[in-house]
C-alpha positions in Angstrom: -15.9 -57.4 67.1 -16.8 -53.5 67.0 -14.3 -51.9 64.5 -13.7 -48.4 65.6 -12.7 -45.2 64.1 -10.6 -42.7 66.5 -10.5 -39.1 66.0 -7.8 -37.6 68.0 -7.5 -33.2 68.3 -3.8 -32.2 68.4 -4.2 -28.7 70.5 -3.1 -30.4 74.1 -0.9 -33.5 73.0 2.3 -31.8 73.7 1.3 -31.3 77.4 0.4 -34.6 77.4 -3.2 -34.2 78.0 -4.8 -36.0 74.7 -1.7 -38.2 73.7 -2.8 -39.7 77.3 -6.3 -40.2 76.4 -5.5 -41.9 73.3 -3.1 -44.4 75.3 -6.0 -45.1 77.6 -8.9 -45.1 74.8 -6.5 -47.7 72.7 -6.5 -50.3 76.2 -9.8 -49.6 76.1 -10.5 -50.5 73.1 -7.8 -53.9 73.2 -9.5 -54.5 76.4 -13.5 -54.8 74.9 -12.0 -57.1 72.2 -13.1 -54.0 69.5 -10.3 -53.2 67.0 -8.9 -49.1 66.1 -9.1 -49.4 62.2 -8.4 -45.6 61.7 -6.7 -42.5 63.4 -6.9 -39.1 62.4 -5.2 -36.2 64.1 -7.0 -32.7 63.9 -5.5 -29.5 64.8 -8.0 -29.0 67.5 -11.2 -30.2 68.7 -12.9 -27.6 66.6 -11.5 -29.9 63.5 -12.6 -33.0 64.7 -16.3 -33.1 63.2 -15.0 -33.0 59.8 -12.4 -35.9 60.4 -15.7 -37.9 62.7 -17.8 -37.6 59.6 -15.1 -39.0 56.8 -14.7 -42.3 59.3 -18.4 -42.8 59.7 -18.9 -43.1 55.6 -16.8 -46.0 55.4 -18.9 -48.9 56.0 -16.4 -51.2 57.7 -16.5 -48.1 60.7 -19.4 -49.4 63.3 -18.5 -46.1 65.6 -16.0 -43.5 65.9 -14.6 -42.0 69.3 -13.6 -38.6 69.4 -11.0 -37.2 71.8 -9.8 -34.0 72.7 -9.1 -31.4 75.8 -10.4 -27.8 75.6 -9.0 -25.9 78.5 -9.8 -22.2 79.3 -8.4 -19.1 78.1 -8.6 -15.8 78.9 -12.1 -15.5 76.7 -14.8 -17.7 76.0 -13.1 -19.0 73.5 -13.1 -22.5 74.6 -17.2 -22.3 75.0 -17.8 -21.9 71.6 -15.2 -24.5 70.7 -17.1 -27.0 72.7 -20.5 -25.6 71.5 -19.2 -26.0 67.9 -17.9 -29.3 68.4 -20.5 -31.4 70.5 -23.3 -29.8 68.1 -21.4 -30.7 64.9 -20.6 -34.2 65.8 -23.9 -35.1 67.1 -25.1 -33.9 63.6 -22.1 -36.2 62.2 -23.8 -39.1 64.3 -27.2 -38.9 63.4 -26.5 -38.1 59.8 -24.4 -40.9 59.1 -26.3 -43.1 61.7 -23.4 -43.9 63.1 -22.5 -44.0 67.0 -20.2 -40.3 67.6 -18.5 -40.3 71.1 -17.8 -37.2 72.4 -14.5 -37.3 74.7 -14.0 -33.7 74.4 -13.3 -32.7 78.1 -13.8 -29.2 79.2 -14.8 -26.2 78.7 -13.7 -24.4 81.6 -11.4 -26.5 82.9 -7.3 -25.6 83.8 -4.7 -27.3 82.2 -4.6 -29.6 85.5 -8.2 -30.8 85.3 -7.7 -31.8 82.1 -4.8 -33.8 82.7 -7.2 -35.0 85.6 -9.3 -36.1 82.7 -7.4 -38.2 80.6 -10.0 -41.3 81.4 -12.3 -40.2 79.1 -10.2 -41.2 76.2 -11.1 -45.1 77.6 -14.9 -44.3 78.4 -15.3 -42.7 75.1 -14.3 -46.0 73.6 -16.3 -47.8 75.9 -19.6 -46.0 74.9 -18.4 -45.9 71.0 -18.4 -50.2 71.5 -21.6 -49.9 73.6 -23.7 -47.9 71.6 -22.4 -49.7 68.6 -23.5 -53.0 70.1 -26.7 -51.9 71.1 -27.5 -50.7 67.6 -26.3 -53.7 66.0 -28.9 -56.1 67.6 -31.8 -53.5 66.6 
């Protein structure tokens, strides 16, 4: 069983963007048999390295799934949020050598894509067990 950390950004819940991608990334996850050990909920998705990296130093975490919805402003705000982010947790992944999923939709998406989007919460999951599994047997 693939024990799984989840790393949830706050910013969209209320709409309910990411509060719907956690719903789907938790069947996802009850689905593949893997088990959610740990949440964390960030302020954003520009928090969620920080919280990705504390999950992959415990050693009982085999991956951790990060979710969030960056939709666009009126400046390119929300490019350097995901810039920020996707660099960050990649750096999380490889310095930790632990799987990082990045289910950070956007940027440049409206508030209806995203909701659009919620499915990634479930294939983050999907390639946090994957990868995890993969790894394993190596």
């Amino acid at each position: 069983m693939v024990a799984l950390g989840l790393v949830v950004a706050q910013f969209n819940k209320e709409r309910p963007v990411t509060h719907e991608m956690e719903s789907r990334a938790r069947d996802a996850a009850d689905e593949a048999g893997a088990e959610i050990l740990e949440t964390i909920e960030v302020p954003g998705s520009y928090d969620t390295p920080l919280a990705a990296d504390r999950l992959a130093r415990r050693p009982e975490i085999d991956a951790v799934a990060v979710l969030g919805a960056i939709v666009t402003g009126d400046t390119d705000h929300d490019r350097v949020i995901a810039d920020s982010a996707a660099g960050r947790l990649t750096d999380v992944s490889l310095d930790r050598d632990t799987p990082v999923t990045l289910g950070i939709t956007g940027p440049g998406m409206s508030q209806a894509e995203a909701e659009e989007r919620t499915h990634h919460g479930a294939s983050a999951v999907r390639s946090a067990i994957s990868l995890a599994e993969e790894l394993d047997t190596l």
